[in-house]
N, CA, C and O atoms as CSV, one atom per row, in Angstrom:
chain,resi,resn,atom,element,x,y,z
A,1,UNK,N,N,95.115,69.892,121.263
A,1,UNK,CA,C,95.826,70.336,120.073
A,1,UNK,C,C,96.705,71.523,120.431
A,1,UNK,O,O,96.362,72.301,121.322
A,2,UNK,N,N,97.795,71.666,119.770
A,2,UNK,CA,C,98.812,72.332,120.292
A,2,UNK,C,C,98.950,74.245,119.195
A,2,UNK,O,O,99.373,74.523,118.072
A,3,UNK,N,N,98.401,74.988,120.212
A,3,UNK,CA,C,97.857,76.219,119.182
A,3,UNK,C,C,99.715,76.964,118.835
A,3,UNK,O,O,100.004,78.106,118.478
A,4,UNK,N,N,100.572,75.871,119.100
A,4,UNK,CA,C,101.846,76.753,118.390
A,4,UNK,C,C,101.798,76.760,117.080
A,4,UNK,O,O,101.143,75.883,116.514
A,5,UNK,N,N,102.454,77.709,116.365
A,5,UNK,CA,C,102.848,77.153,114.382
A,5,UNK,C,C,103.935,77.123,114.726
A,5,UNK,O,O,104.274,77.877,115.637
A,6,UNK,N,N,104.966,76.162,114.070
A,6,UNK,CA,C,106.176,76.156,114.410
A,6,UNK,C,C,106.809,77.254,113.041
A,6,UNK,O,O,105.954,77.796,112.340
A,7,UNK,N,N,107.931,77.452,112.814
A,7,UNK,CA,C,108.123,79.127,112.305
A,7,UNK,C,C,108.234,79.005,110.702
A,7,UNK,O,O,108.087,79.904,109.873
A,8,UNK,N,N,108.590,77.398,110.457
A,8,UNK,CA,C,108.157,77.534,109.082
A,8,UNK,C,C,107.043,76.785,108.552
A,8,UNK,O,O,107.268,76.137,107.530
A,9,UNK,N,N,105.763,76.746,109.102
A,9,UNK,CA,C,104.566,76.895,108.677
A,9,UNK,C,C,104.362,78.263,109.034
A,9,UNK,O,O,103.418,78.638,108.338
A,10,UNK,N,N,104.753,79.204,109.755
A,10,UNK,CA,C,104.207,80.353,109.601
A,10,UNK,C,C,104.682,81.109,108.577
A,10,UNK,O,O,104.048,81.995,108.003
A,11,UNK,N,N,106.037,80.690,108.294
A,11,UNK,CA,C,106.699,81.725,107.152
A,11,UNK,C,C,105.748,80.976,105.929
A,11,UNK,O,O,105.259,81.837,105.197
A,12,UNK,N,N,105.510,80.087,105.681
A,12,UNK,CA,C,104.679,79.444,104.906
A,12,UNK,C,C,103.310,80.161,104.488
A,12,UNK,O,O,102.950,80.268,103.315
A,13,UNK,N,N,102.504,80.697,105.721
A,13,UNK,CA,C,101.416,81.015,105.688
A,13,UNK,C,C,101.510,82.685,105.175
A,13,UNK,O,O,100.580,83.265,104.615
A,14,UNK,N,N,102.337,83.070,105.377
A,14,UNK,CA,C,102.794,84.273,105.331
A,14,UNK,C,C,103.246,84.505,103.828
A,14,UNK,O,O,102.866,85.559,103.319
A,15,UNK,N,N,103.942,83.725,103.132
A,15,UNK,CA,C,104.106,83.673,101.992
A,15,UNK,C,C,103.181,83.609,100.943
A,15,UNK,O,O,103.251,84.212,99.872
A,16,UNK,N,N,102.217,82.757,101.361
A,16,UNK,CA,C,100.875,81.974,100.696
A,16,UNK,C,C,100.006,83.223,100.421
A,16,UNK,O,O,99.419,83.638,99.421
A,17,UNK,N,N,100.176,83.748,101.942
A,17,UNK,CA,C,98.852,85.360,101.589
A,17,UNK,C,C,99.515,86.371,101.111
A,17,UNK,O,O,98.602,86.996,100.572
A,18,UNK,N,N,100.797,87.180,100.866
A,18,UNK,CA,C,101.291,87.890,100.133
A,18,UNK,C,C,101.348,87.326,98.400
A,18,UNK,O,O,101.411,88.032,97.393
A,19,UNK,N,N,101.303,85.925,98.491
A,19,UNK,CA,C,101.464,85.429,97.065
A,19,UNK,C,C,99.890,85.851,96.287
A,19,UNK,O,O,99.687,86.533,95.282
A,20,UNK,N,N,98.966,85.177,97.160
A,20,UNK,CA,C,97.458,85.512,96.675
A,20,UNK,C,C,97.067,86.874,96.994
A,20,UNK,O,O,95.928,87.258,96.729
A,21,UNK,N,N,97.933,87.640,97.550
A,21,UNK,CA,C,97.315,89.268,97.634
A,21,UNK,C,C,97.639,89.609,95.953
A,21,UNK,O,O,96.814,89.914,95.092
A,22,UNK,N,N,99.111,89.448,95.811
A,22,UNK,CA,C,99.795,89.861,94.819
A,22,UNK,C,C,99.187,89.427,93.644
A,22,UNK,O,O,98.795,90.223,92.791
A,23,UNK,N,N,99.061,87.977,93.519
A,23,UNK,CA,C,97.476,87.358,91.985
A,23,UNK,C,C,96.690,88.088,92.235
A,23,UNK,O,O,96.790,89.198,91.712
A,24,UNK,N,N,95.852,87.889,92.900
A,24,UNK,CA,C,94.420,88.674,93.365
A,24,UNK,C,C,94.375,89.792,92.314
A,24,UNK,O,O,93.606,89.813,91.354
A,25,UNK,N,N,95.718,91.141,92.758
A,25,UNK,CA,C,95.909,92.487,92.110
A,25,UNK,C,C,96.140,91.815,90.677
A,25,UNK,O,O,95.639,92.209,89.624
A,26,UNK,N,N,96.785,90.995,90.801
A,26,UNK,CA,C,97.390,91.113,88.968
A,26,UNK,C,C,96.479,90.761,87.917
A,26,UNK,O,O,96.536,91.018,86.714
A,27,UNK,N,N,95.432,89.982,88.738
A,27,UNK,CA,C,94.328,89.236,88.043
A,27,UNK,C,C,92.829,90.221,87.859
A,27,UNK,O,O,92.171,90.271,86.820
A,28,UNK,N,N,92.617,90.711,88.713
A,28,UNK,CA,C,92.293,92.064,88.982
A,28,UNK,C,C,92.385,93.725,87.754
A,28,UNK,O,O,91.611,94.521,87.222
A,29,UNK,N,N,93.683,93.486,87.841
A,29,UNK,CA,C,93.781,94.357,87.092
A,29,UNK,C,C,93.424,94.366,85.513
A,29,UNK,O,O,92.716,95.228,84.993
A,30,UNK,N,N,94.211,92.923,84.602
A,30,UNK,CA,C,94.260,92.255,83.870
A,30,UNK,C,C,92.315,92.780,83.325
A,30,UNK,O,O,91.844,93.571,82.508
A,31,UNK,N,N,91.762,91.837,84.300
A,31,UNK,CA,C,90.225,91.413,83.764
A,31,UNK,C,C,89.418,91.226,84.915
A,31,UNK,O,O,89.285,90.149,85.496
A,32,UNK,N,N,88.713,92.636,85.331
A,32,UNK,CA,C,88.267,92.458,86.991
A,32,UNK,C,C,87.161,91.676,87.226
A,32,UNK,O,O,86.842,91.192,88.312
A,33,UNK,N,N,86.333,91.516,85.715
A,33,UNK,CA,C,85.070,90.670,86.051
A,33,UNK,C,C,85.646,89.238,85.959
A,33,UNK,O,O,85.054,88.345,86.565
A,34,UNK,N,N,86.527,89.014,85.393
A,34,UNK,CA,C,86.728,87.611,85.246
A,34,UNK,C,C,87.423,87.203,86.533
A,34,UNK,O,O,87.231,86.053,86.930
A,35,UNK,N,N,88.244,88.053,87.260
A,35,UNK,CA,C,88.884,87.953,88.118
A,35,UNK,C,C,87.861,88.020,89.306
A,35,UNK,O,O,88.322,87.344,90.225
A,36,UNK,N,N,86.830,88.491,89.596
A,36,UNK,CA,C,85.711,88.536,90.264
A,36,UNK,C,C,85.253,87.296,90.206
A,36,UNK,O,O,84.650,86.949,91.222
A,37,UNK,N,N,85.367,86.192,89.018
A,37,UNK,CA,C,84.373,85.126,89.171
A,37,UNK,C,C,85.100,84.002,89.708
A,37,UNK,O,O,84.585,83.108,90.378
A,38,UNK,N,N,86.932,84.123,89.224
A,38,UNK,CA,C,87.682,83.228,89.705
A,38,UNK,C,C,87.874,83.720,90.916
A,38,UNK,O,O,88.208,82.577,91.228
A,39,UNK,N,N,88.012,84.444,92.121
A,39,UNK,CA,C,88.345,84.749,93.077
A,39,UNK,C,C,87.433,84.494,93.995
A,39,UNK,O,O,87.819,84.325,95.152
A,40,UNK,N,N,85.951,84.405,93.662
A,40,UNK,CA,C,85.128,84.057,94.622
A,40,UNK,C,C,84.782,85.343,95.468
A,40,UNK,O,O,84.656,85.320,96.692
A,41,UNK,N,N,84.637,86.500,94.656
A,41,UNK,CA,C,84.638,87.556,95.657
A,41,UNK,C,C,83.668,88.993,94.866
A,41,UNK,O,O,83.583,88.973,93.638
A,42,UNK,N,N,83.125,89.932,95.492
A,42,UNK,CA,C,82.206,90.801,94.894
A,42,UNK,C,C,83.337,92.075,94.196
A,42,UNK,O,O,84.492,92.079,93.772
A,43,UNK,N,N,82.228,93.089,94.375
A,43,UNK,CA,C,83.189,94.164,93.282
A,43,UNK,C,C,83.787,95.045,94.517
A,43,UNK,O,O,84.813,95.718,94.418
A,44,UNK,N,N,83.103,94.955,95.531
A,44,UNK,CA,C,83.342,95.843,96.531
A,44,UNK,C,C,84.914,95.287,97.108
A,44,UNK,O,O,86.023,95.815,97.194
A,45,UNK,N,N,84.331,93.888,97.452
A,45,UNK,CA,C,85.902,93.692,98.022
A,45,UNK,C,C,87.074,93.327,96.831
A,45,UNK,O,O,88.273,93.103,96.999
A,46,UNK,N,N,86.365,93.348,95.703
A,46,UNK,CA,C,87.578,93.583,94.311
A,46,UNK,C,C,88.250,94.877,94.301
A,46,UNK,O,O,89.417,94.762,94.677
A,47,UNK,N,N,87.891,96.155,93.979
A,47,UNK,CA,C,87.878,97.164,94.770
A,47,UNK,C,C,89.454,97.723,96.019
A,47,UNK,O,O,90.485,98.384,95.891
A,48,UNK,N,N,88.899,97.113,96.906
A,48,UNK,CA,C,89.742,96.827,97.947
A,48,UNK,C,C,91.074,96.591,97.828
A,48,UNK,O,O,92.034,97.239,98.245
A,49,UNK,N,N,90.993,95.285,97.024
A,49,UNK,CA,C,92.244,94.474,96.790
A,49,UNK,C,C,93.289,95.323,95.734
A,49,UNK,O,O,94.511,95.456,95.785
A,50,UNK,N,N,92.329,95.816,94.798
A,50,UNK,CA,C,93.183,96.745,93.949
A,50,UNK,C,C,93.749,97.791,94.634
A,50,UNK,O,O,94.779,98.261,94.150
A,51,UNK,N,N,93.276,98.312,95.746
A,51,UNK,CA,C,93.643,99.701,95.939
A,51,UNK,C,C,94.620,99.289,97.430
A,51,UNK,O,O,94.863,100.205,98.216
A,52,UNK,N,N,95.077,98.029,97.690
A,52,UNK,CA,C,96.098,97.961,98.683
A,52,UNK,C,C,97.459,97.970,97.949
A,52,UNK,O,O,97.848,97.354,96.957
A,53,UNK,N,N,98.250,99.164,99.025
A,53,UNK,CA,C,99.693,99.240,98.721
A,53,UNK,C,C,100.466,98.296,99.128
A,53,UNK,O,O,100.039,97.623,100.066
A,54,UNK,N,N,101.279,98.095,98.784
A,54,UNK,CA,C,102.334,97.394,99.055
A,54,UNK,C,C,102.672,97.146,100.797
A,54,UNK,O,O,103.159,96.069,101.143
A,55,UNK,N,N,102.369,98.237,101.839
A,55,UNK,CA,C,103.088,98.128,103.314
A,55,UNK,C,C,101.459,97.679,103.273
A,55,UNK,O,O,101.473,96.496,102.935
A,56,UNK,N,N,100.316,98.034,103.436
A,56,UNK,CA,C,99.435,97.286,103.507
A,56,UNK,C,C,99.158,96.016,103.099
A,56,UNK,O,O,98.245,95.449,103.699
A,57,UNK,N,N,99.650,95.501,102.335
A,57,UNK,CA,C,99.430,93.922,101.767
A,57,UNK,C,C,100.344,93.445,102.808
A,57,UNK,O,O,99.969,92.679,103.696
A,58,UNK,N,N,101.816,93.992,102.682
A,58,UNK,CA,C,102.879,92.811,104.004
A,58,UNK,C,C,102.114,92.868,105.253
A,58,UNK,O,O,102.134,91.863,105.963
A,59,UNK,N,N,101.408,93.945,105.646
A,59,UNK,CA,C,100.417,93.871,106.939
A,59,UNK,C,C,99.741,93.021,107.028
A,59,UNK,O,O,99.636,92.282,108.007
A,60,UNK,N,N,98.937,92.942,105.654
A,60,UNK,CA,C,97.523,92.018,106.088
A,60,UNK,C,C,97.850,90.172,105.839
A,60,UNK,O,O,97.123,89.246,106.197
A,61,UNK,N,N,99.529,90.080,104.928
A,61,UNK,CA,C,99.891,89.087,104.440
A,61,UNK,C,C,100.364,87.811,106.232
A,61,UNK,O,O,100.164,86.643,106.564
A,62,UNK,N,N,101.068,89.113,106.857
A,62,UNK,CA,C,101.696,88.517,107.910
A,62,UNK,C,C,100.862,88.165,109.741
A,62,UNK,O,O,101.281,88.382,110.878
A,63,UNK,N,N,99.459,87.502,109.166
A,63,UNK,CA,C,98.918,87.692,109.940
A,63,UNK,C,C,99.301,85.789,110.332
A,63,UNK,O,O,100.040,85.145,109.587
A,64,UNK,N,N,98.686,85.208,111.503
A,64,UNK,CA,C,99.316,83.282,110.940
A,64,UNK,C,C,98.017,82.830,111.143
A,64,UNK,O,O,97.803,82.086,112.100
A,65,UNK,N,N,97.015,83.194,110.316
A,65,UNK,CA,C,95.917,82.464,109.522
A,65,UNK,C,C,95.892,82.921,108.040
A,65,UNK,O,O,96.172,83.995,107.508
A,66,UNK,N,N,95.417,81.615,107.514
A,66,UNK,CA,C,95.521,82.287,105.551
A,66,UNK,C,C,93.981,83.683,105.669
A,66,UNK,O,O,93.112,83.741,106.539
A,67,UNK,N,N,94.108,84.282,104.875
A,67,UNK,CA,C,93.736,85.404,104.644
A,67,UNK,C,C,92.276,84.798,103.327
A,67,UNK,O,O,91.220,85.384,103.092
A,68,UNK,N,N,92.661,83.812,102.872
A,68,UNK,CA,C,91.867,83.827,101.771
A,68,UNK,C,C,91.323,82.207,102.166
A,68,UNK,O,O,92.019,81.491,102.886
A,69,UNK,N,N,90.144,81.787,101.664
A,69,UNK,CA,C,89.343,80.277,102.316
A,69,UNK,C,C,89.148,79.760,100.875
A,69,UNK,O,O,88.929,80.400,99.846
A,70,UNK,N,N,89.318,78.113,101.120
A,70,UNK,CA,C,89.425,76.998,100.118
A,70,UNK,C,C,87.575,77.266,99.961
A,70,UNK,O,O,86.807,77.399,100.914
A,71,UNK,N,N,87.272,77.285,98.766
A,71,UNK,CA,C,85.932,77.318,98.797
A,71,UNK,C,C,85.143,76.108,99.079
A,71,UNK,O,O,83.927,76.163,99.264
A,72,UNK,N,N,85.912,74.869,99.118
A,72,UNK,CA,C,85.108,73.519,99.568
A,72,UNK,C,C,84.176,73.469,100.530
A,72,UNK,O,O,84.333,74.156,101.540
A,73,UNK,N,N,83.277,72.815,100.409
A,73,UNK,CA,C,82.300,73.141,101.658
A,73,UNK,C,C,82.185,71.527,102.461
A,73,UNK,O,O,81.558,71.305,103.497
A,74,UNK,N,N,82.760,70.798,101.874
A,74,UNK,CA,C,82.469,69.387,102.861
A,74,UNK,C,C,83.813,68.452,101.528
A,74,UNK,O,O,84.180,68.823,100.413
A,75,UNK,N,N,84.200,67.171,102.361
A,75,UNK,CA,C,84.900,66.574,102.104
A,75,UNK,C,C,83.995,65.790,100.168
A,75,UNK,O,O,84.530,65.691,99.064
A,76,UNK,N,N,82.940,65.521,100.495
A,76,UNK,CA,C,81.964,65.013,99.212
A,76,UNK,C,C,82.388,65.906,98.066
A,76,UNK,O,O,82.775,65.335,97.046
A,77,UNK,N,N,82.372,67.000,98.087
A,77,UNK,CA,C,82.754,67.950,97.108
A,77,UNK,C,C,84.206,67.785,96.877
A,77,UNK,O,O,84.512,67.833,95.685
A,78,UNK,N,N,85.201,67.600,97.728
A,78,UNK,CA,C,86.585,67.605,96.927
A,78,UNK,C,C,86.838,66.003,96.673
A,78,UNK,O,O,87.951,65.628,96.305
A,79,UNK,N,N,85.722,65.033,96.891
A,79,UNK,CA,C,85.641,63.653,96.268
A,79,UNK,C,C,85.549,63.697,94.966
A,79,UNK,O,O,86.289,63.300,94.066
A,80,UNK,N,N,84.336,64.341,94.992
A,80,UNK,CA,C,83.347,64.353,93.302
A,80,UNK,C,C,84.277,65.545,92.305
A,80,UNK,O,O,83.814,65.621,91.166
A,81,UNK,N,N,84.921,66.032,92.441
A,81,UNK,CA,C,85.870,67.177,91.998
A,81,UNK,C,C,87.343,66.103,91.996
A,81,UNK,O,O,88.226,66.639,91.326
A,82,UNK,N,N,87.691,65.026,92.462
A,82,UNK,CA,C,88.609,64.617,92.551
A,82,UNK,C,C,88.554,63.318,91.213
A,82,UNK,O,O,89.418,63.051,90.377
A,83,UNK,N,N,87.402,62.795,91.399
A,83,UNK,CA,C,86.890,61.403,90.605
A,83,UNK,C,C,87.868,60.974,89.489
A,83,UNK,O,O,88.801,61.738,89.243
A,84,UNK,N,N,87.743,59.807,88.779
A,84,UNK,CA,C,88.200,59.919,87.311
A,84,UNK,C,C,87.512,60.025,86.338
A,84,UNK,O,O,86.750,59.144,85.938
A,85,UNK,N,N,87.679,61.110,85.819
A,85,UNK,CA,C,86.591,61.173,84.734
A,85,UNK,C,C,87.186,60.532,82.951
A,85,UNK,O,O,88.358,60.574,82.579
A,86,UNK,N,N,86.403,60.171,82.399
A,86,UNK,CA,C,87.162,59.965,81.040
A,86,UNK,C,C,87.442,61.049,79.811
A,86,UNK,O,O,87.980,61.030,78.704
A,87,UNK,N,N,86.905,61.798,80.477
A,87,UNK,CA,C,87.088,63.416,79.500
A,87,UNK,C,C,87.546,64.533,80.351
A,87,UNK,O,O,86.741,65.254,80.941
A,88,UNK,N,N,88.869,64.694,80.428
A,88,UNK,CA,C,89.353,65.916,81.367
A,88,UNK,C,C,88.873,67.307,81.000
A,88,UNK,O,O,89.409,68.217,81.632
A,89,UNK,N,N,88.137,67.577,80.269
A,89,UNK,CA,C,87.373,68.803,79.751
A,89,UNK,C,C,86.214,69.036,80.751
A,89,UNK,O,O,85.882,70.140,81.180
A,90,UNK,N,N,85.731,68.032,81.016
A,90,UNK,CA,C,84.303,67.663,81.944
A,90,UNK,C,C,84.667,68.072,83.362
A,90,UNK,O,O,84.103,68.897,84.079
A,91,UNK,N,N,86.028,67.107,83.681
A,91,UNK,CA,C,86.428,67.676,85.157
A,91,UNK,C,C,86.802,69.452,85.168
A,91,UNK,O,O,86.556,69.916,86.282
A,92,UNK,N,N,87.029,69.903,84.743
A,92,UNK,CA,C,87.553,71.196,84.755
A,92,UNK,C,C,86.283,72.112,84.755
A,92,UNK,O,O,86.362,73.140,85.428
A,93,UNK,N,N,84.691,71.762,83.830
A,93,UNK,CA,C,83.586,72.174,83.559
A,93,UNK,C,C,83.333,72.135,84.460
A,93,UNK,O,O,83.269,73.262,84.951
A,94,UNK,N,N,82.930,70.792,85.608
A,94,UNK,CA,C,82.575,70.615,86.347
A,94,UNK,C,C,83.021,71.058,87.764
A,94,UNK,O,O,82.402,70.716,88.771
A,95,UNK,N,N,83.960,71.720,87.784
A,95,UNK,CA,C,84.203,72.359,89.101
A,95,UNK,C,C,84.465,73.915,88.595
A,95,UNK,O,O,84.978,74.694,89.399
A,96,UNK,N,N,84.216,74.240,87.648
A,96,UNK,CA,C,84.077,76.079,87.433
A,96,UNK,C,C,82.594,75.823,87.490
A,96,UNK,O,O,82.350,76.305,88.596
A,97,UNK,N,N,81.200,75.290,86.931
A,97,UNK,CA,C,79.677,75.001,87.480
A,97,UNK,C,C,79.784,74.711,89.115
A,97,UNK,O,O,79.180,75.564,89.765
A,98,UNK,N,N,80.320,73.857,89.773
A,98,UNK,CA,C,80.509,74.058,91.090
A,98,UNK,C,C,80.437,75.149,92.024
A,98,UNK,O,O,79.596,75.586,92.810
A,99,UNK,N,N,82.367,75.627,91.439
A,99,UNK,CA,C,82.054,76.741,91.921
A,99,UNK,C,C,81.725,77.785,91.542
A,99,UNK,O,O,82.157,78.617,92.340
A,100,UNK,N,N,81.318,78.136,90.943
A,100,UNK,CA,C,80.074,78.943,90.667
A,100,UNK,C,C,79.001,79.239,91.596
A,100,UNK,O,O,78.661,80.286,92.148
A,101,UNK,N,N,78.477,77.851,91.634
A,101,UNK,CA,C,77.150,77.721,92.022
A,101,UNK,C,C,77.568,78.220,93.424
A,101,UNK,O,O,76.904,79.128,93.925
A,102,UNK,N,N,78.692,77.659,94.145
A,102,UNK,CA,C,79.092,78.449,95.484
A,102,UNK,C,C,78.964,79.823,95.743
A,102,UNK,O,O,78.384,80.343,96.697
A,103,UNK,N,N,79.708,80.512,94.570
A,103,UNK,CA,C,79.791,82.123,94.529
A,103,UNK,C,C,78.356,82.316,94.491
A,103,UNK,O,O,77.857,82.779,95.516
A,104,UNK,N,N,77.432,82.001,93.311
A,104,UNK,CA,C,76.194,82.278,93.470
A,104,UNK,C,C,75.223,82.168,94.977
A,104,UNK,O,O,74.549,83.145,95.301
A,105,UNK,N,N,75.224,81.373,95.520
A,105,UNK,CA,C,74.707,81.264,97.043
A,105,UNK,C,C,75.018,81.733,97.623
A,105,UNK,O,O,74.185,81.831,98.524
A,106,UNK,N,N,76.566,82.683,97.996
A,106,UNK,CA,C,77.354,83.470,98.615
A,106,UNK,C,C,76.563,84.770,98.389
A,106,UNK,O,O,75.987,85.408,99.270
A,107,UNK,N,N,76.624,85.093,96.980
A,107,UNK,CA,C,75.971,86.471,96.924
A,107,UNK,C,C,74.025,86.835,96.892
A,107,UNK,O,O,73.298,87.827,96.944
A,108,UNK,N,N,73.854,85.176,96.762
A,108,UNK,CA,C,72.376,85.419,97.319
A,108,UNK,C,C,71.721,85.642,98.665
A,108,UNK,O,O,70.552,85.932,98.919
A,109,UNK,N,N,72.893,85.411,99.577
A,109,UNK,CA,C,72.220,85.530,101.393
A,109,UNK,C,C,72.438,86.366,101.612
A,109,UNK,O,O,72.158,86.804,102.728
């Protein structure tokens, strides 16, 4: 496998993590517990995110790995999260209980 990025998947990747630094803060700010539960992340590193400036975020944005991880843990999970369901209320329930239950195991180890 070929460890080049060619330059626009990197400008790509680079974009992606300044975009989610920048939500992160706005969401954050807005409603930090709620933003804590959608983000997948504790208070400490909530915290964090609030208190990066601007030359610090393009720092940590322009690194060429994403900065932030898909919470999926195996292909089965973005099956059963994918399904057809006949009540789109259910699909949406059903993957905030998901992940949840992820965040929860995260902060239990």
């Amino acid at each position: 496998m070929d460890d080049v990025i060619d330059n626009d998947t990197l400008k790509s990747i680079h974009h992606l993590n300044l975009s989610t630094l920048l939500l992160s803060q706005r969401m954050l700010e807005k409603d930090k517990y709620a933003a804590m539960y959608r983000l997948g992340i504790d208070e400490e590193t909530a915290d964090v995110l609030s208190n990066l400036n601007a030359p610090q975020m393009l720092v940590l944005s322009e690194t060429n790995q994403l900065i932030f991880q898909l919470r999926f843990q195996n292909a089965d999970m973005v099956k059963k999260l994918t399904e057809e369901s006949r009540v789109g209320d259910i699909k949406q329930m059903h993957t905030g209980i998901l992940l949840s239950s992820l965040l929860l195991d995260s902060i239990s180890k």
